[in-house]
Structures are given as structure tokens and as C-alpha cells.
Residue, then its C-alpha position, 0 to 999 in steps of 0.5 A: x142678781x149682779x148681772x142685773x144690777x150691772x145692765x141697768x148701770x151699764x144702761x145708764x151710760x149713754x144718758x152721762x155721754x150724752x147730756x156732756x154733749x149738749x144744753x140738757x134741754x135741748x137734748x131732752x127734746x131730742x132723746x125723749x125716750x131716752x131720758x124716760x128709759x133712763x129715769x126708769x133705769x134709775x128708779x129701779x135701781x133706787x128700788x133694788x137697792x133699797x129692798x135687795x139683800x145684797x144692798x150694801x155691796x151694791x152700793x159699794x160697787x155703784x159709789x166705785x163705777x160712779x167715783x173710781x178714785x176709791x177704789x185705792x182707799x177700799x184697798x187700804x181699808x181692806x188691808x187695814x182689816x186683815x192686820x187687825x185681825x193678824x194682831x188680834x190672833x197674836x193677841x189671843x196666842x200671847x193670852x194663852x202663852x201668859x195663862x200657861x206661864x202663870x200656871x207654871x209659876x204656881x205649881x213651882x211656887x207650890x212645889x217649894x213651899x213643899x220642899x221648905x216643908x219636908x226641910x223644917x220637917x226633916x231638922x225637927x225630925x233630926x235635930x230638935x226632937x224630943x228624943x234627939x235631946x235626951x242627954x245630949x252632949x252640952x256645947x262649949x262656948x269656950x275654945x280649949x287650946x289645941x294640944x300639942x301632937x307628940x307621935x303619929x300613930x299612923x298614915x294612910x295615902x291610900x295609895x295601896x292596900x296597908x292592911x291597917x283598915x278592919x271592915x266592921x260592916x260594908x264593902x270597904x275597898x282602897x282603890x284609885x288612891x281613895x278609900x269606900x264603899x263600893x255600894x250604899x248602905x246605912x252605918x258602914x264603919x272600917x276602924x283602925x288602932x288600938x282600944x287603948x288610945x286615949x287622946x289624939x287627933x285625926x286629920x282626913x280629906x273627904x273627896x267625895x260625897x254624893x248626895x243623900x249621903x253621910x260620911x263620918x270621922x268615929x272616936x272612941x270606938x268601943x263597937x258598932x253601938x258605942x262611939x262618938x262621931x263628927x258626922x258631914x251632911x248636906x243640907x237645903x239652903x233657904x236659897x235652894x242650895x246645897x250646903x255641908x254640914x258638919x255635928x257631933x253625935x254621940x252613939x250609946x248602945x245603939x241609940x244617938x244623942x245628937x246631933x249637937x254643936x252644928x256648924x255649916x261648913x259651906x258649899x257642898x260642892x266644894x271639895x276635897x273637904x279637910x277635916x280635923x278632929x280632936x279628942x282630949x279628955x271629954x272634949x271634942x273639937x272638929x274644924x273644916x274651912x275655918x269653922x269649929x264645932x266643940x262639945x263636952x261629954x259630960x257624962x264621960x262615957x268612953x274614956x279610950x278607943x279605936x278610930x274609924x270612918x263611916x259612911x251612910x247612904x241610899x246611893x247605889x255605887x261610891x257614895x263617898x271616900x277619904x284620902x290623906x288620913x293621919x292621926x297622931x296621939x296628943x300629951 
């Protein structure tokens, strides 16, 4: 079909040359048949034009031959088309790109959502339950002079076994100038002293706390069942940090009341953490980075006893340890 289309064209050529040459009524006279063949030429292309399926791009092809001068702009157009559709692809890729984006954002939105939940749940669960206020501590607004420390009971730098640690439960070990667990475990205690001591201060550098881990300083141990603790945990900030906590509990027959007297001690990636504990009749004190927790046991349920530290976690290998411990007896 195209090479049919190009002979009458190519037909047509001699008709344009000639009328060039002279007056088109003399050449008309001359050339008869040529200017019939040419019409007729003419004609048929009209006809195929109008009925062949290939219109368009013949039309196109004809307008070139006739008007060269279009074919740059045809070029122009063409490349104007190929980067209309390079932008519309990029245009669809940058769609499903923001899709997966904003599916992403939702399913960590979901997630904290979750874990603002499991938070409040585990406080509730902790702190504010029914059975965790059954004769609980009461708090102390005011703030009891410290008392004077008149003698060191005893010192430990940890630097070499002092035989002065018994281990109730746990694989306690002094290694590497600090003292802990080798493993995890729940209510791991080591106690030093004497069951007779009365009123006294403790005074220890926590060096290491892992997380999903607890480390405590024990007062007035009678047992594994009866004591009171000033216990460190982490816990979720609202800004998804991580903060130590310190609360006082106190641990009767194996049952916790507490915890009580919370006080947020910071950042839980700071350390070593100083603490300092001190017992004087029935009231307790705690302090670490400035910030003091106080309560009174009321109910004066341990009058004297042994001192100790205690660590509790679900982490497999050196969940915490101490260094610098001291405690001293008080008037």
C-alpha cells in the first residue's frame, strides 16, 4: 500500500516541474495528457486517503513531501511525547514508593500504640494493683536528717575474693574487680553482716545493668522471704527511651508490698550508678543523682538484719554487677 501511495506522488512531480516553467495555459495545451494523468493522479490519492486505514500516516508523509520545513518540529513532537511518558512512569514509581511509605508509617504507629499499652499494662500490673497496695509502705514527705556514720562495718572493692559474701541463691562470682551472677535468674541474693545490725548506711556502684534486668540493695535481711529492698529497674519512656528507676519494697514471707516511693533516676545508659541507702529505725532513704526516695515502715516489721545485694533477669550471662561497696553502722 505505501509503495502505491508513493508512485502517485512521485507521479505527481513532473506536473509541479513543469507549470514552473511556463504560463499554466500554454503548458495545459501543450502537455494535455499530462495534466489528465496528473489530476487523475491527484484524485486517487484524495480517494485513498479518505478511505485507507493508513489515513493519518499518509497525510502526514504527503504534508512532509509537500512542506519539508516540518519534519524538525515532527522531531521535536516526537521527543516531547517520549519524556511525557518517562515522567509519567516516574510518576507511577513515586505513587507506589509513597503507598509503601505510608503503610510502613501505619504499621509502626500500630506498633507503638502497642507497646504504650503492654507499658501502662505492666505499671498497673506492678505498681498500682490491688495487691501490690495491700499494706503498703506509707511514703514520707518529710526529709529525715542523715545521720552521722560513727564505724565501717565493712569495705569491698571487689578486687579479690573477701570471703565476706555468702551466696543464698545464684552463682555469685568477684571477677574482673566487680561482682554477679554469671547467669540470669529470678531473686538472686549474696548477703554479708551480721543479723544484729540495727541502723546503718550502704553505699554501692552499679556497673552494669542489662536490660530486662533488676538489681537491688537488701536491708534488714532475716532470709530469702523477709526483707526490705531498694530495688533499680528500667523502664519505657513516653519518648521511647529508656530510664532508671529506682522503689522501695518490702518483702514479708515471700509476698511484695510495693513497690512504693518511685523516683526516676535518669537515663539507663548512664553508669556507673552510685547509690545510697540508709536505714534508721523505720525509716528508709535511698538516693542516686540527687533524686531521694523515703518511706516508713509503719508496721516495724524488721528491727535489725544482715545486708545484701540481689539481682533478677531473664538475661542469660552477666545481667548486672556492683563495685565499691561500703556500709557503715549509724548512732
Amino acid at each position: 500500500m505505501r509503495a502505491a501511495h508513493r508512485s502517485v506522488l512521485e507521479g505527481t512531480r513532473p506536473l509541479t516541474y513543469a507549470v514552473s516553467g511556463m504560463q499554466p495555459i500554454r503548458w495545459l495545451q501543450r502537455n494535455f495528457w499530462v495534466a489528465a494523468t496528473g489530476a487523475a493522479s491527484l484524485v486517487g490519492l484524495l480517494l485513498v486517503l479518505s478511505f485507507s486505514s493508513q489515513g493519518d500516516e499518509i497525510r502526514i508523509r504527503l504534508a512532509l513531501w509537500l512542506y519539508p520545513s516540518l519534519l524538525p518540529r515532527i522531531g521535536e513532537l516526537q521527543a516531547l511525547e517520549e519524556e511525557n511518558s518517562r515522567l509519567k512512569a516516574r510518576g507511577e514509581q513515586l505513587e507506589s514508593q509513597n503507598s509503601a511509605l505510608q503503610a510502613k508509617i501505619a504499621g509502626l504507629e500500630k506498633e507503638s500504640r502497642a507497646l504504650r499499652q503492654e507499658n501502662s499494662r505492666l505499671k498497673e500490673a506492678v505498681g498500682q494493683s490491688p495487691a501490690g497496695r495491700q499494706d503498703r509502705p506509707a511514703p514520707i514527705q518529710a526529709s529525715p536528717q542523715a545521720a552521722p556514720v560513727l564505724q565501717v562495718f565493712l569495705e569491698d572493692d571487689f578486687e579479690i575474693p573477701s570471703g565476706a559474701w555468702q551466696a543464698v541463691l545464684g552463682d555469685w562470682v568477684v571477677e574482673n574487680g566487680v561482682f554477679g551472677t554469671r547467669r540470669g535468674g529470678s531473686d538472686l541474693i549474696a548477703l554479708t553482716g551480721d543479723a544484729g545490725w540495727r541502723n546503718y548506711a550502704v553505699d554501692v556502684d552499679l556497673v552494669r545493668l542489662e536490660s530486662l534486668t533488676s538489681a537491688g540493695i537488701l536491708v534488714r535481711v532475716q532470709d530469702r522471704n523477709n526483707y526490705v529492698q531498694f530495688r533499680i529497674r528500667q523502664e519505657l519512656t513516653a519518648a521511647y527511651g529508656i530510664n532508671s528507676v529506682g522503689e522501695w519494697i518490702l518483702r514479708k514471707n515471700g509476698t511484695d508490698i510495693g513497690p512504693t516511693a518511685k523516683v526516676v533516676l535518669g537515663d539507663a545508659s548512664v553508669l556507673p550508678l552510685h547509690i545510697h541507702v540508709q536505714v534508721n529505725g523505720n525509716v528508709y532513704m535511698a538516693s542516686a543523682r540527687g533524686k531521694t526516695s523515703r518511706f516508713v515502715d509503719n508496721q516495724g516489721f524488721f528491727p535489725q538484719g544482715k545486708v545484701g545485694l540481689t539481682i533478677t533477669s531473664s538475661i542469660g550471662q552477666s545481667p548486672a554487677q556492683f563495685d565499691n561497696f561500703r556500709v557503715a553502722r549509724l548512732r
